[in-house]
N, C-alpha and C positions, 0 to 999 in steps of 0.2 A: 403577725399572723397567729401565734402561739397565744397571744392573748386573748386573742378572738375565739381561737377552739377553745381555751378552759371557758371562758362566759358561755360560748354556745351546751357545753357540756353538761355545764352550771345548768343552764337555762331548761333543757330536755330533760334532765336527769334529777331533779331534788329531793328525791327520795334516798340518794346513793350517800347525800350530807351525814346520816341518821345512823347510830348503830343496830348492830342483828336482835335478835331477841334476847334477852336474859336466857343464859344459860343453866340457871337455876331452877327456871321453872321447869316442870313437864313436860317433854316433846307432846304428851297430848293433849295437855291440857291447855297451850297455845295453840294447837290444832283446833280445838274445841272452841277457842274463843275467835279464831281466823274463820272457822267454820259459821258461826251463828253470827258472821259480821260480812260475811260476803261481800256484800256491794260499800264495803268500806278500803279505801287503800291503806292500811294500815300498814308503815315502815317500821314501829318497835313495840315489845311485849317486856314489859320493864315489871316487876315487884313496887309494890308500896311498903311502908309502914304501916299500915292496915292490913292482919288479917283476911283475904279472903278478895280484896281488892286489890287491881292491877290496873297500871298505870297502859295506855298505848296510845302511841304518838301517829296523828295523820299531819301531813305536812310541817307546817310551823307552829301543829297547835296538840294539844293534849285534854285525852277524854279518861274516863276510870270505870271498868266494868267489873262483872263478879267472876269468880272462878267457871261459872256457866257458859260465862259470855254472853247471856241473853239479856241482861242489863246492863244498858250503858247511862252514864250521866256525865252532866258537865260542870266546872265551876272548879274551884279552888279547894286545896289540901290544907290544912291547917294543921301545925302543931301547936295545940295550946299549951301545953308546956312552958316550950321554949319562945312561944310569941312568936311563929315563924311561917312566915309563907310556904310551905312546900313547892306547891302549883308554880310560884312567880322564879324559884329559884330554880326549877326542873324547866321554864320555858325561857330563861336565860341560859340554861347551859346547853340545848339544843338547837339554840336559835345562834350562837355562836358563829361570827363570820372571820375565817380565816384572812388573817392580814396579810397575808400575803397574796391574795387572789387582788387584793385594789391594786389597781393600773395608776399610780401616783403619776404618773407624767399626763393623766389626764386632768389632775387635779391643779387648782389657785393654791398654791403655798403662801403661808402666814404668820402671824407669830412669832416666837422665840425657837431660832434654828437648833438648839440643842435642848428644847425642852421636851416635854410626853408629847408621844406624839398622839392625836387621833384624827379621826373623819368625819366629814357632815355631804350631806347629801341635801341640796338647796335649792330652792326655786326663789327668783329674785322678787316675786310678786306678794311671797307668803306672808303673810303676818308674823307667823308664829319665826318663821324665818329672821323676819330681822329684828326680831326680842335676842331672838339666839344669838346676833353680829353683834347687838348692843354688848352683849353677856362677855361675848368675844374677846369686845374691841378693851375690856376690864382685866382677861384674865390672863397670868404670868406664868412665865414657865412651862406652857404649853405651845408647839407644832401643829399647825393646822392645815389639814388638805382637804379643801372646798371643791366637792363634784359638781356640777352644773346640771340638778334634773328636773329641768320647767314643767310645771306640772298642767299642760297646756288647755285639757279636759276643764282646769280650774280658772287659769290665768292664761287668757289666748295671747296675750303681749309679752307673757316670759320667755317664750322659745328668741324671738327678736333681742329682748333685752339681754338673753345668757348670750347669744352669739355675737351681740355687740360689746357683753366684757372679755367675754375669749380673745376678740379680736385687738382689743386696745394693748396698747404699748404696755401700760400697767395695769395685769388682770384684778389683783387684789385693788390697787385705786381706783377703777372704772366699779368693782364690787360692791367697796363700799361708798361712793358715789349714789350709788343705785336704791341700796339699801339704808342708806343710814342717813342720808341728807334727801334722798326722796328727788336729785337730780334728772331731768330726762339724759339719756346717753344714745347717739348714734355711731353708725359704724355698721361692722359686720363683713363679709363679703370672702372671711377666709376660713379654709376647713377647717371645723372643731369636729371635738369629740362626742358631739349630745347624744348620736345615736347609739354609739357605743353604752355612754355610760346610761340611758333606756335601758338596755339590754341588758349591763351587767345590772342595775337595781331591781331589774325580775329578775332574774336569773338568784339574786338574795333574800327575794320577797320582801323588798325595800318599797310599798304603796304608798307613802306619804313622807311630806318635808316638813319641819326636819325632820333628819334621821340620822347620831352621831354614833360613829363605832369609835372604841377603845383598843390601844393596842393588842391587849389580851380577847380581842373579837368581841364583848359585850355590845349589844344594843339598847339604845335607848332612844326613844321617838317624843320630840317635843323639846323646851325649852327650857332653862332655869337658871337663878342667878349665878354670876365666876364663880363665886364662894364654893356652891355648890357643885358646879357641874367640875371645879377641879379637885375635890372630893371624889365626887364618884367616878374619876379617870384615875384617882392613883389608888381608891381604898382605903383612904385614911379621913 
């Protein structure tokens, strides 16, 4: 039941994820910019590295206006300098999803039991999905807890196929059954968790599969080879 209220909370409330404004700037001159943005919900009034430009975050996404706040634009921060993404670095650190809000007992565990652990968010139909199980089924040293979120809009046979690997004796063997040898699988008929994890993947702003969280909450959406994708789980 306590898990249900944080997702539902999650789900109502995503703006409460985000922090307050920059306390550095002006009370008016974020007044100024909340003022000439009205019909925008903007959750944070952040400084740039740019003179004169300020960074403000709607939802899970980031726009940059003037000190006026009557110009707004979109697209990417650059520092040429340093060869650095500004934009990509500032929308992984608010897009952050606490690991401790995932419901692991709703999850397929995998892997190596003492290894990093992270998260994928899956639909058994997806393409891109099972490049990722390929990636998977290669890489070491890694803990894996597999969500089941059919993404039904796409694939009208995944809801079926997720709650026929839920139900088998061996969720991860019925999984990759599904995805990796391209087996039909029957079955189903016992309560899972789909609706839930529905709920908690908006509730994240999680719209597509895959979608792999890292322990330290990074997101990243889509697929890449072991090499790589246990790189960019440990930073090295």
């Amino acid at each position: 039941m306590m898990r249900l209220l944080i997702i539902l909370l999650l789900f109502l409330a995503p703006g409460s994820l985000f922090a307050a404004d920059d306390p550095n700037i002006a009370p008016k001159m974020t007044e100024q910019i909340r003022k000439q943005n009205s019909d925008l919900n903007i959750d944070a009034i952040r400084r740039t590295p740019v003179s004169g430009i300020y960074e403000i975050t709607i939802g899970a996404n980031i726009y940059y206006v003037d000190r006026s706040g009557k110009h707004l634009f979109s697209g990417h921060l650059f520092d040429t300098t340093k060869k650095t993404d500004l934009t990509a670095a500032r929308l992984q650190e608010i897009n952050k999803i606490e690991w401790g809000v995932l419901p692991l007992d709703m999850a397929i565990i995998s892997g190596d039991t003492d290894g990093v652990e992270m998260a994928v968010f899956t639909d058994p139909d997806c393409p891109y999905c099972r490049k990722l199980e390929e990636s998977l089924k290669e890489l070491k040293g890694v803990k894996v807890y597999t969500f089941l979120l059919p993404l039904t809009q796409l694939h009208p046979d995944a809801k079926r196929k997720s709650e026929a690997i839920w139900c088998a004796k061996d969720r991860h063997a019925a999984l990759t059954q599904v995805m990796l040898k391209g087996k039909p699988i029957t079955g189903g008929g016992c309560e899972t968790p789909l609706n839930d994890i529905a709920m908690l993947a908006a509730s994240l702003n999680i719209q597509g599969t895959p979608t792999i969280i890292s322990k330290d909450g990074r997101k990243l959406s889509g697929s890449m080879p072991a090499g790589q994708l246990k790189a960019w789980l440990t930073g090295k």
